[in-house]
N, C-alpha and C positions, 0 to 999 in steps of 0.2 A: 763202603756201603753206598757213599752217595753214585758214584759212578754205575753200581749196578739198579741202582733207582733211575737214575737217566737213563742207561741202556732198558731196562724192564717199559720204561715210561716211552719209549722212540721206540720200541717196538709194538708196543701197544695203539698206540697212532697209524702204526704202518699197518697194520695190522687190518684197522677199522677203512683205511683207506681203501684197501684192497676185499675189504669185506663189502662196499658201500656198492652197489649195481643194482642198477636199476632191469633186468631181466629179469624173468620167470620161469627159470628153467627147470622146475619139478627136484629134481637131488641136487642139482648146482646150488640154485637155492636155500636149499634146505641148508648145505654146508657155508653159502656164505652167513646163514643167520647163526650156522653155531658159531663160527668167527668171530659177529659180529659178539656175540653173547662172553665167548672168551675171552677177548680182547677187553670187554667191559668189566667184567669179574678182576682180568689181568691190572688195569688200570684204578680198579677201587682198592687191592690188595695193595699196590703201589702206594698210593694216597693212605691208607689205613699204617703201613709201614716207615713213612715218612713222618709222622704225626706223633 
C-alpha cells in the first residue's frame, strides 16, 4: 500500500509540474488547469488515504 501511495504521490507532483505554465493558450490552458485541478484532487485522495 505504501508503495502505491508514493508512486500515486510522485505522480501527482509530476503532474503539477508539468501542469504549472505560465501561457495563455485558450484550450492548452484550459487543459493544463484541469491537470492542475486533478493532480490536486489526486494528491488530497493520497493524503486522505494515508491517514
Amino acid at each position: 500500500m505504501l508503495k502505491h501511495t508514493t508512486f500515486a504521490a510522485l505522480i501527482a507532483a509530476g503532474l503539477l509540474g508539468l501542469a504549472a505554465c505560465d501561457t495563455n493558450d485558450g484550450p492548452a490552458e484550459e487543459l493544463g488547469e484541469n491537470l492542475d485541478e486533478t493532480a490536486e484532487e489526486l494528491e488530497d485522495a493520497v493524503e486522505d488515504a494515508s491517514n
